[in-house]
C-alpha positions in Angstrom: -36.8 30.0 54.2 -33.5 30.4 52.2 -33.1 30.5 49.0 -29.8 31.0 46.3 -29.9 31.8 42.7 -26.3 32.1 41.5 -25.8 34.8 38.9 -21.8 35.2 38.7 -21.9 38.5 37.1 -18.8 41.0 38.1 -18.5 40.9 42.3 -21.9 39.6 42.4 -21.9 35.8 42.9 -25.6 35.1 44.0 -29.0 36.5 45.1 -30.9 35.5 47.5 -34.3 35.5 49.8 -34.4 35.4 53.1 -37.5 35.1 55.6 -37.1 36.5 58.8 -39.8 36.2 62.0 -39.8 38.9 64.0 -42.6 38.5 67.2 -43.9 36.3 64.8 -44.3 38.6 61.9 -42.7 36.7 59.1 -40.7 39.2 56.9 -39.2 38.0 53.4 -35.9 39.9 52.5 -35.5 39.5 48.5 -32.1 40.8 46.6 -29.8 40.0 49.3 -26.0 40.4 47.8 -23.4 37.9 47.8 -19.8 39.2 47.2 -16.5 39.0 46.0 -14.8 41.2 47.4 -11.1 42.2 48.8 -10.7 42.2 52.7 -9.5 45.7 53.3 -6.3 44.9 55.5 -5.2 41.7 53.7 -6.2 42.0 49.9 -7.3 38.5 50.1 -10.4 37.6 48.4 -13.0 37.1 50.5 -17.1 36.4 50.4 -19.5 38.9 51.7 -22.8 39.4 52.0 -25.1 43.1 51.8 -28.9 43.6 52.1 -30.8 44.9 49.1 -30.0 48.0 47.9 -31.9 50.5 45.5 -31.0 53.0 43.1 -32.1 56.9 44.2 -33.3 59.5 42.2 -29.9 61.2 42.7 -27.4 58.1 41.1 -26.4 57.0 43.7 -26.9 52.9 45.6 -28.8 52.8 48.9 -29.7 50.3 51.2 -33.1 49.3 50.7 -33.5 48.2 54.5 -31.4 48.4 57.6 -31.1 46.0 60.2 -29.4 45.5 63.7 -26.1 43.9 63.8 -27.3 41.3 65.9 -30.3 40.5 63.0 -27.5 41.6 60.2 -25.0 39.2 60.8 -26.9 36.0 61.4 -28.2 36.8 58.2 -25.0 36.8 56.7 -23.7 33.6 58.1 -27.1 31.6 57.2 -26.7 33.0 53.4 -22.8 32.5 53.3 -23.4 28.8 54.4 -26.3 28.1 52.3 -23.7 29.2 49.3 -21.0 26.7 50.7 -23.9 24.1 50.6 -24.2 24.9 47.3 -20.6 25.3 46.1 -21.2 29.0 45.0 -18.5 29.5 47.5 -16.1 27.7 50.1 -15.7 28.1 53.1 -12.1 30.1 54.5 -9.8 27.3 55.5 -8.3 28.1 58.8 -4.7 29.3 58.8 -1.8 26.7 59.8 
């Protein structure tokens, strides 16, 4: 399951759910973030995605759950091409 709601408010573009089976435990990620945001080398714009986060008794944003990279970024790229289905983003054109 995958779902998008676009919301276009500052860097956030979109929210979105994510189920995920793990040893057939299905587990429902809600508030993922998508991104504008400027890649740190280049200063392009670029699309990113970050799990849910929380605000703590202290101010400040943590991360609501963490997850392996190799859980994390398949994540990503499902969400990040859900949006391009969309049009809530496009995908990077490769350079010439």
């Amino acid at each position: 399951m995958l779902a998008v709601q676009p919301v276009a408010k500052g860097k956030l573009l979109a929210l979105a759910s994510v189920e995920l089976v793990l040893d057939g435990v299905p587990l429902v990620l809600h508030g993922v973030q998508v991104l504008r945001l400027k890649h740190p080398v280049t200063g392009e714009e670029a699309t990113g995605v970050d799990l849910p986060r929380y605000r703590a008794p202290d101010g400040s944003w943590r991360q609501a759950i963490e997850l392996p990279p190799e859980v994390r970024r398949p994540v990503g790229d499902a969400v990040l091409e859900h949006c391009c289905v969309l049009g809530i983003t496009q995908r990077r054109q490769p350079a010439a």
